[in-house]
N, C-alpha and C positions, 0 to 999 in steps of 0.2 A: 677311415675314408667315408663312410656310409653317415657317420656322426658330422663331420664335414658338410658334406651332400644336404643331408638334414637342415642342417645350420643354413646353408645360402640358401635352400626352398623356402624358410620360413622368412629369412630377411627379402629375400625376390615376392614369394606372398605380400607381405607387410606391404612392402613398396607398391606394387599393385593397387591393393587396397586403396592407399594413402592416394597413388595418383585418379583412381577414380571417385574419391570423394573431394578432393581440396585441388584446388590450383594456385600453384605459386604464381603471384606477380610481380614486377619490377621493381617496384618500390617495398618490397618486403612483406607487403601483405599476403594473407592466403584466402582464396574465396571457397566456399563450405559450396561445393557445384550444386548441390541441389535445391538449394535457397536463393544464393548469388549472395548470401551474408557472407560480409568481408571481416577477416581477422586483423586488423592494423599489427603492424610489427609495434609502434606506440601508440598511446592513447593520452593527450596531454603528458605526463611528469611516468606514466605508464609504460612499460616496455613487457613485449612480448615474451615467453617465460619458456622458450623452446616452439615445437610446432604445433597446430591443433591437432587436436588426436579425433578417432570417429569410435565409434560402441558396434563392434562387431553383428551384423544381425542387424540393423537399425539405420536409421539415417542422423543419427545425431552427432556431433561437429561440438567441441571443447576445448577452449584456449584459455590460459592462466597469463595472468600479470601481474607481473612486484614494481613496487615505487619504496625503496627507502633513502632518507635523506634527515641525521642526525637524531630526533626523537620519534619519528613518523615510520612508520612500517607498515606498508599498505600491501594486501592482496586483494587480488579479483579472478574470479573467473566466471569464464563465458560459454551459456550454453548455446545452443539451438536445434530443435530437435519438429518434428509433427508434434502435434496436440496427443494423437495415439500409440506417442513413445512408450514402450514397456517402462522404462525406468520409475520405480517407487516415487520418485520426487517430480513427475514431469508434470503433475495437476499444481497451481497454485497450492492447494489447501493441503497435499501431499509436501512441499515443498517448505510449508511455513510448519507442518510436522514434525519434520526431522531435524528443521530448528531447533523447537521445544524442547524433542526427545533428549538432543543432547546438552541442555541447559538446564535440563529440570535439577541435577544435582549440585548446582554451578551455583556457590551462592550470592545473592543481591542481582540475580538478571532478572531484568524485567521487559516485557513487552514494553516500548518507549512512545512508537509511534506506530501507526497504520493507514495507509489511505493511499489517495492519489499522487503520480507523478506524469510531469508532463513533458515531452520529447519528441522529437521529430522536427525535419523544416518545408517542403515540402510537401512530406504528410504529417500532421501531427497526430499524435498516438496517445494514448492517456491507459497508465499502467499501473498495477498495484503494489507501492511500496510497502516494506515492514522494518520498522528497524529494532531493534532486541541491545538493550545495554547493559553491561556486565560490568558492576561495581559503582561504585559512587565518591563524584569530582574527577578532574583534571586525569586522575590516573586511570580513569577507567578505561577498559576496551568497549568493541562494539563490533555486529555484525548484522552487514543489511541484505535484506533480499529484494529483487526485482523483477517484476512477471510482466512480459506483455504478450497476449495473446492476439494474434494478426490472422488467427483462419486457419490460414492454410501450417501456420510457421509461430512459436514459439519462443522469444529470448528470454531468456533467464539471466541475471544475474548475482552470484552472491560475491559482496567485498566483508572485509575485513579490517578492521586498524586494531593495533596491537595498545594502543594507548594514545585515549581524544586528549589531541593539543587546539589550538586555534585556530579553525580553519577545518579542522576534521569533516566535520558535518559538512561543510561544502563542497569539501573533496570528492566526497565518495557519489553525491549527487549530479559533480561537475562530470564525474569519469563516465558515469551512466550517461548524461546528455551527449558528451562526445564521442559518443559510440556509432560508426555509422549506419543510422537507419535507414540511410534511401538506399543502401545497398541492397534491401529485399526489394526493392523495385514495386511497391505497391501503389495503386492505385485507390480512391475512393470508391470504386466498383470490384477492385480484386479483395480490399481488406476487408474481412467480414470478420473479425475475433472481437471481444470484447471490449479491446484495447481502442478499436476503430471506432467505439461507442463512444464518441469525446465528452455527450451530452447527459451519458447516464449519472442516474444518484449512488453514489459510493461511501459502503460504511468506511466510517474511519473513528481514529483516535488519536489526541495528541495534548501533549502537555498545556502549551498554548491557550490553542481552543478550549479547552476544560478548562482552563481559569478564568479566560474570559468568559465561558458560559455561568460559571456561578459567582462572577462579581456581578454580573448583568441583573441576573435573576433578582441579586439581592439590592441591588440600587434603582433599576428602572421595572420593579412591579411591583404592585401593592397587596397583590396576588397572584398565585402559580393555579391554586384550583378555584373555578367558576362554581359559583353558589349551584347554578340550576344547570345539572348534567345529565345526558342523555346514555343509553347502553350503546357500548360500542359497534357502530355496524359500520364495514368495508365500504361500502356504495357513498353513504352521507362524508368519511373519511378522507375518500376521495374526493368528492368535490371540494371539501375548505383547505384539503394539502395541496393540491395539484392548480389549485387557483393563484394568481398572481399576487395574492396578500391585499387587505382591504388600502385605500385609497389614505395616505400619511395627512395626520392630525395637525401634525408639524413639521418646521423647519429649520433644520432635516429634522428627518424621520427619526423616531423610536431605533434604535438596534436591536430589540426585541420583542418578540409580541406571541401572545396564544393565538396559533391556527388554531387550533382544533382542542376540542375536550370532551373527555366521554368518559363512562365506570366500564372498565372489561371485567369485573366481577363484584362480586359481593364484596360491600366495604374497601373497596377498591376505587382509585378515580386514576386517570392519567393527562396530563396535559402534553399536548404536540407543540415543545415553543420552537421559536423560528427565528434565527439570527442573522442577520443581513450587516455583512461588515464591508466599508468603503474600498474601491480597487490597488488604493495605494497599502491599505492594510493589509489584505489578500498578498502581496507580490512582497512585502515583508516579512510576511508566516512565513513563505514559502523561500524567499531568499537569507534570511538571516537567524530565525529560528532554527534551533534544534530537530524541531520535527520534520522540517523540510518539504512539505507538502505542498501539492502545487492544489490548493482550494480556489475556487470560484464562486461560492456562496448559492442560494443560501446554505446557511445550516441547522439542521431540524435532532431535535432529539425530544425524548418524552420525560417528564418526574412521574414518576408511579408511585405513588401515596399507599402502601397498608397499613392502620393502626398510627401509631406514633413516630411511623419512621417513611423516609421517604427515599428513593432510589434514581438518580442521573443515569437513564439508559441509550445505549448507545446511538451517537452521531451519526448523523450522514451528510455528506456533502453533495450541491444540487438537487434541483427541481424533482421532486419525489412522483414517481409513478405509481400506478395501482400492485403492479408486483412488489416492489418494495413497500408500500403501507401494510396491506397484507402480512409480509414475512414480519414486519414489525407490530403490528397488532397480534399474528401470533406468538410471537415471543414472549409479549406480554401475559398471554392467557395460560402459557406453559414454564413460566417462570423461566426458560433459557433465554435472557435479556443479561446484557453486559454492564457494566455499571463501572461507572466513572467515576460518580460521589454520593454522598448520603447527606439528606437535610432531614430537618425534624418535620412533624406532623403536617405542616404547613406548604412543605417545601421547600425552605428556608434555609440559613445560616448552614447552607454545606461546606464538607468536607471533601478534598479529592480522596480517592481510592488508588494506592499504585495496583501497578499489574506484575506481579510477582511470579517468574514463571513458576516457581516451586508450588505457588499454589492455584498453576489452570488447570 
């Protein structure tokens, strides 16, 4: 009897629980009450995977969804939690951690893609994707993460496909977009997370872009490093990056050009080049590549010259601020810079570099 008792106190707890975090609605969804982020029962071709659960102690709110249909086996699941969740994973850079951690022995994953995505209709939100691919061609899997940081409120995403067919890549971006975001009911005065910063410059990386960046380099410049260069300083940095690009030569313009050049050390040079690609290009990356990225232009990265080799350090996407030159001026001077490819002495005739989790 007592064992009984036991039993319906814990399923009566549970219940409790459940009804003070989530509200059933009519239509199947469930709303996370402390956010007003809604669970849909479906999500396009996506079905709800049971109910959202909550983290005991916490306000966080978690719903899973499967989509299989012939060759395709899709999972997803849904967080939303505060910024100051306990959970190990609830920082971006916690989150794209535990990735890694469990990839590192996984052979041929490699970091694919990195950077922005863009969602919302009402408000638009700009969030930082990552996508992680395991194996190489058609049978490969993959696993993507989704962060958008709103302030007050946190979504998280990670999907899943079991093996990329045609279409994959657009799927898992289409599921994200169709997630309802005005269900947090924000405001352009409520959202203050990073995500609400639609205009900042965001490191990224991607297939794509890095090819395009070193066909460019090597067709439209006659040079990456400038004969007569200056020691690198922040302040001067700043003005030639954050300026609107000089005044085009031609018609149309260059797609690429040296902002900025300077030595940040001994025997050392770097060049800030700058790629400005047309709107219909941009909405292509971003709709039908692989990397999936919702880019705006420009895009800035440095070649950093030591000795006879030269290093592709990492991208960003839009108009560079002083905090961002900064963290990338130091990068340079501490060697923790990202590298995408390698050309000779010059610059030149690069090479991509993959990103092989086995060896971050």
């Amino acid at each position: 009897m007592r064992m009984l008792f036991l039993m319906g106190l814990t399923a009566l707890t549970s219940q409790t629980a459940y009804a003070q975090d989530f509200q059933n609605l009519a239509d199947g969804a469930v709303r996370h009450t402390a956010s007003g982020w809604t669970f849909p029962k479906a999500v396009g071709n996506f079905q709800r995977d049971g109910d959202p659960v909550g983290i005991a102690g916490t306000h966080d709110g978690v719903a899973n969804y499967k989509f299989a249909a012939d060759e395709e086996q899709y999972s997803a699941t849904v967080y939303v939690y505060p910024p100051d969740s306990p959970a190990v994973d609830a920082s971006l850079e916690g989150a794209k951690a535990q990735i890694v951690a469990g990839l590192k022995s996984v052979p041929l994953a490699q970091s694919w893609s990195e950077g922005p995505l863009r969602v919302g209709k009402e408000l638009v939100l700009v969030g930082e994707k990552a996508f992680y691919k395991i194996g190489i061609g058609p049978g490969s899997s993959q696993t993507n993460l989704y962060y958008f940081d709103t302030g007050k409120w946190v979504v998280k995403v990670r999907l899943s496909a079991k093996k990329s067919v045609k279409g994959t890549f657009q799927a898992l971006d289409t599921f994200v977009r169709d997630l309802p975001w005005d269900s947090l009911g924000l405001t352009a005065e409520s959202c203050t997370g990073s995500a609400c910063k639609t205009d900042r410059a965001i490191a990224m990386h991607g297939m794509i872009p890095e090819q395009i960046s070193i066909l460019l380099v090597g067709a439209k410049l006659n040079e990456v490093f400038p004969r007569e260069m200056t020691a690198c300083e922040a302040g001067a940095l700043e003005s030639a990056l954050t300026a609107a690009g000089p005044t085009p030569v031609t018609d149309p313009p260059e797609p690429i050009e040296i902002a900025a050049a300077c030595t940040p050390g001994k025997r050392s040079r770097a060049s800030f080049l700058r790629i400005t690609l047309a709107q219909d290009m941009l909405e292509k990356l971003e709709s039908e590549s692989p990397d999936g990225l919702s880019l705006r232009g420009p895009i800035t990265f440095v070649v950093l010259n030591r000795g006879k080799e030269s290093f592709y350090t990492q991208m960003h996407d839009g108009r560079l601020d002083a905090a961002t030159i900064t963290r990338m001026l130091n990068g340079l001077g501490d060697g923790k810079h990202v590298i995408f490819a390698r050309g000779d002495k010059n610059g030149i005739n690069a090479k991509p570099v993959s990103r092989f989790i086995a060896d971050l």
